[in-house]
N, CA and C atoms as a LAMMPS dump frame, in Angstrom:
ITEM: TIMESTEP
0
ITEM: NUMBER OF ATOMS
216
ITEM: BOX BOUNDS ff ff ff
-5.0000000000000000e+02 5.0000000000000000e+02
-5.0000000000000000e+02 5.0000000000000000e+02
-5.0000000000000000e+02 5.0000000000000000e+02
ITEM: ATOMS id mol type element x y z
1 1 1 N -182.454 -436.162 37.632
2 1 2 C -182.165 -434.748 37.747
3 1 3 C -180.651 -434.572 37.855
4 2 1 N -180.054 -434.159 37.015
5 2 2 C -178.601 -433.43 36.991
6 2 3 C -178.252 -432.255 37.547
7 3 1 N -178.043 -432.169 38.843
8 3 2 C -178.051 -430.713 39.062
9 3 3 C -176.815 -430.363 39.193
10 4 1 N -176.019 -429.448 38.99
11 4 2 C -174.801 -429.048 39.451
12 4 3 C -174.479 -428.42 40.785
13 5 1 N -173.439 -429.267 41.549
14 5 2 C -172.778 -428.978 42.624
15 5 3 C -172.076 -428.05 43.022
16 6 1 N -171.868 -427.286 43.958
17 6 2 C -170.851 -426.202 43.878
18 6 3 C -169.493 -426.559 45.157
19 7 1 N -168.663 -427.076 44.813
20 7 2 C -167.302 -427.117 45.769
21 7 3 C -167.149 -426.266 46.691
22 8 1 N -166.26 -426.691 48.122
23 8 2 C -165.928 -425.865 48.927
24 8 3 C -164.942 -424.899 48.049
25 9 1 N -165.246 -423.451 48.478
26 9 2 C -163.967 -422.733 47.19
27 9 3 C -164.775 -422.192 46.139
28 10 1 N -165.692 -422.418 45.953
29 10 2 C -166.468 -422.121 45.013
30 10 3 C -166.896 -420.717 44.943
31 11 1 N -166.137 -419.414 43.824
32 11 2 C -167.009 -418.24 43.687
33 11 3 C -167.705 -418.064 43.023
34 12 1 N -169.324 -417.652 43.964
35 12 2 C -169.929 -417.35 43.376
36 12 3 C -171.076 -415.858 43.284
37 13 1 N -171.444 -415.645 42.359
38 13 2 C -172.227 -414.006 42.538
39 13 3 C -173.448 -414.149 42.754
40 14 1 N -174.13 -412.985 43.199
41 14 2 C -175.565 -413.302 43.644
42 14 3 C -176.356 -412.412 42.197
43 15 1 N -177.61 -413.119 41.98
44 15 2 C -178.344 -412.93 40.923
45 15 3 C -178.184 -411.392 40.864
46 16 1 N -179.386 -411.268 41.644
47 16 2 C -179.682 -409.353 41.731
48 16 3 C -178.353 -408.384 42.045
49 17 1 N -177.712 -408.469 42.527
50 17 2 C -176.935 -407.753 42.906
51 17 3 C -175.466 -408.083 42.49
52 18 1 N -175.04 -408.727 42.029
53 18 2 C -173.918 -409.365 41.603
54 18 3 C -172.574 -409.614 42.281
55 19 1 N -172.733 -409.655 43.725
56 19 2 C -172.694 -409.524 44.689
57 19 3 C -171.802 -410.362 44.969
58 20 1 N -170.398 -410.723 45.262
59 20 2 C -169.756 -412.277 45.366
60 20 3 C -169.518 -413.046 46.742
61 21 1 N -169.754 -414.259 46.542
62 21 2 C -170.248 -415.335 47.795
63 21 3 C -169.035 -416.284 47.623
64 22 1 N -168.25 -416.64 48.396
65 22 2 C -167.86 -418.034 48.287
66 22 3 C -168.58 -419.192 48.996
67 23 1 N -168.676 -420.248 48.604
68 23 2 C -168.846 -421.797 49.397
69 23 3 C -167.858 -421.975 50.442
70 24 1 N -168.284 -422.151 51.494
71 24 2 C -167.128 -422.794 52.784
72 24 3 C -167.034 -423.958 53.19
73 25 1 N -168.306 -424.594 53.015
74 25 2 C -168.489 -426.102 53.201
75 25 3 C -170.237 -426.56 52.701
76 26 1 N -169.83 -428.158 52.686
77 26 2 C -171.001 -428.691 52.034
78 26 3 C -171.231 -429.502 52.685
79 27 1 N -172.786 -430.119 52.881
80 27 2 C -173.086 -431.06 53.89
81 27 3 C -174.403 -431.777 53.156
82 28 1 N -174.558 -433.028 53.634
83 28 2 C -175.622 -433.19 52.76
84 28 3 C -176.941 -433.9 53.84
85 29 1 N -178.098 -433.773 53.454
86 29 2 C -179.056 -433.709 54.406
87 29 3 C -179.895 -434.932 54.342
88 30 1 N -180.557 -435.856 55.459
89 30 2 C -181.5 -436.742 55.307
90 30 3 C -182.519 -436.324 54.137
91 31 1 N -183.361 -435.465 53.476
92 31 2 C -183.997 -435.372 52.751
93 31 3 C -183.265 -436.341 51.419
94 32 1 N -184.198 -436.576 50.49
95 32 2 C -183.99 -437.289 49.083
96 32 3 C -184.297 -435.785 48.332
97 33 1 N -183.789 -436.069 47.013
98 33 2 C -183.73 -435.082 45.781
99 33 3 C -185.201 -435.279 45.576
100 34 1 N -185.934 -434.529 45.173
101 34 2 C -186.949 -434.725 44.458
102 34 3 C -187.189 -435.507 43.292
103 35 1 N -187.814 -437.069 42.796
104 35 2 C -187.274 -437.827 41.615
105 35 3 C -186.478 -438.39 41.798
106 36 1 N -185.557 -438.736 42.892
107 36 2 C -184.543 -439.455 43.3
108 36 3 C -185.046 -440.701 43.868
109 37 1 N -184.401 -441.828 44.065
110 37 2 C -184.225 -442.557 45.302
111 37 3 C -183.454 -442.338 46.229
112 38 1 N -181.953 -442.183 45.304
113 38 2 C -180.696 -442.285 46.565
114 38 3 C -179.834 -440.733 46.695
115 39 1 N -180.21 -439.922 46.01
116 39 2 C -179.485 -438.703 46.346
117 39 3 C -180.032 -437.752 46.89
118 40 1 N -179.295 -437.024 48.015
119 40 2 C -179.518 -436.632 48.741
120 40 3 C -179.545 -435.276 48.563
121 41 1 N -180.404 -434.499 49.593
122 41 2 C -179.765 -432.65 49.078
123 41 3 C -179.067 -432.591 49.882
124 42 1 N -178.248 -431.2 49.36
125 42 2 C -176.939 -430.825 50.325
126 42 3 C -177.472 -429.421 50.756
127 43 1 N -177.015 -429.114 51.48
128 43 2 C -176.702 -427.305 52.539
129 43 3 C -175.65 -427.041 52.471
130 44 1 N -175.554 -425.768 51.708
131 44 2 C -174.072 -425.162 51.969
132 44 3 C -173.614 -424.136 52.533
133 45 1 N -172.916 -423.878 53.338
134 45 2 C -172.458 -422.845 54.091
135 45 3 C -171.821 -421.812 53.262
136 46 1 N -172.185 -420.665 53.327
137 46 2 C -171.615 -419.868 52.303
138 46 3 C -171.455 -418.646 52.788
139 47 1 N -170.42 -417.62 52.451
140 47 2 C -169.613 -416.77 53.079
141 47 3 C -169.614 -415.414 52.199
142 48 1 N -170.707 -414.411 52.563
143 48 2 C -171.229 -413.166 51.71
144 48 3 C -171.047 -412.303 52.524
145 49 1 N -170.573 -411.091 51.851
146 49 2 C -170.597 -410.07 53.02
147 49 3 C -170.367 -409.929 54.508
148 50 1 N -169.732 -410.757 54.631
149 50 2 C -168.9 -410.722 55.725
150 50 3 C -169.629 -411.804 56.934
151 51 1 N -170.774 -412.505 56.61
152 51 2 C -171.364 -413.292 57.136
153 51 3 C -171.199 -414.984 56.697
154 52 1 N -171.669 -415.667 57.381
155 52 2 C -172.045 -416.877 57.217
156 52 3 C -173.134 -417.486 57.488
157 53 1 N -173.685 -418.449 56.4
158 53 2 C -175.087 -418.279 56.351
159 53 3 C -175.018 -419.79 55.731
160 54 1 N -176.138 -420.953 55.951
161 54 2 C -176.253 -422.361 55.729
162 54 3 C -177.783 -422.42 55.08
163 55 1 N -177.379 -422.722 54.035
164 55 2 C -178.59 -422.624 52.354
165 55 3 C -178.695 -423.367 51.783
166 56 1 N -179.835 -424.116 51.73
167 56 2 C -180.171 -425.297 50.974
168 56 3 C -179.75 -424.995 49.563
169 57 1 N -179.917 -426.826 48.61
170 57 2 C -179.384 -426.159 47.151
171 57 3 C -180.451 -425.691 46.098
172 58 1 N -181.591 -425.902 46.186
173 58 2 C -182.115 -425.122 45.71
174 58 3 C -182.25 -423.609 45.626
175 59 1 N -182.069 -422.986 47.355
176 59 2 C -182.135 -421.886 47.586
177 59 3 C -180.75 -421.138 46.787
178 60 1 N -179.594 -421.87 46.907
179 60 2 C -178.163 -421.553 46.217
180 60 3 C -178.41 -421.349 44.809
181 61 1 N -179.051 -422.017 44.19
182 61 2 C -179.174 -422.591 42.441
183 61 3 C -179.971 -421.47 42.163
184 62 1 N -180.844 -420.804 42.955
185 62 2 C -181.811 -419.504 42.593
186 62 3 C -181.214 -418.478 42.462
187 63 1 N -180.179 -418.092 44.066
188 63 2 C -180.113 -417.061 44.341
189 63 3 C -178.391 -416.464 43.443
190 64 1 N -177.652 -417.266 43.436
191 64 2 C -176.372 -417.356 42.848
192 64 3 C -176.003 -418.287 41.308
193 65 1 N -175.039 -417.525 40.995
194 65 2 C -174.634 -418.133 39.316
195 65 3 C -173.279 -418.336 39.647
196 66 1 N -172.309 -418.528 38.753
197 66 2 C -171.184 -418.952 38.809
198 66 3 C -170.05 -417.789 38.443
199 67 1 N -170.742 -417.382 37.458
200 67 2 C -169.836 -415.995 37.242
201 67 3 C -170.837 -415.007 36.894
202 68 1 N -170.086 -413.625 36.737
203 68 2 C -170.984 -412.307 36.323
204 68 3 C -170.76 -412.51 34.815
205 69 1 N -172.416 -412.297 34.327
206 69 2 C -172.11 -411.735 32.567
207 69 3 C -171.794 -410.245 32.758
208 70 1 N -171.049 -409.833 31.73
209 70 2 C -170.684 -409.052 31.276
210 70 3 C -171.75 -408.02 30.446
211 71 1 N -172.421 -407.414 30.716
212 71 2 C -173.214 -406.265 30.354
213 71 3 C -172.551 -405.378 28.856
214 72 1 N -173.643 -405.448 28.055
215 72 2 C -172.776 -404.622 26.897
216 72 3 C -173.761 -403.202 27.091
């Protein structure tokens, strides 16, 4: 499984709302990847609306993209 990582620093928007989040930190958790042996999942702390909030990466990979498309 190739999944992509997101860096501390990282902006990003939220699906529905387009909403922008940065990454504050990354941590990675006793659990295994699903299909893995040796990699691990990470939790990332992430900084929306004026909160801070610690989100697995799946939950991140759902809820956020990397940039906004552009609507024609």
């Amino acid at each position: 499984m190739n999944k992509q990582t997101f860096e501390p620093g990282t902006l990003l928007f939220r699906v529905k709302t387009g909403q922008p989040a940065i990454v504050i930190a990354l941590q990675e958790t006793p659990k295994k990847t699903y299909g893995t042996l040796d990699t691990k999942r990470l939790m990332y702390r992430i900084f929306e609306d004026g909160r801070y909030s610690w989100k697995h990466d799946m939950q991140v990979h759902a809820e956020y993209k990397l940039k906004s498309e552009s609507k024609k």
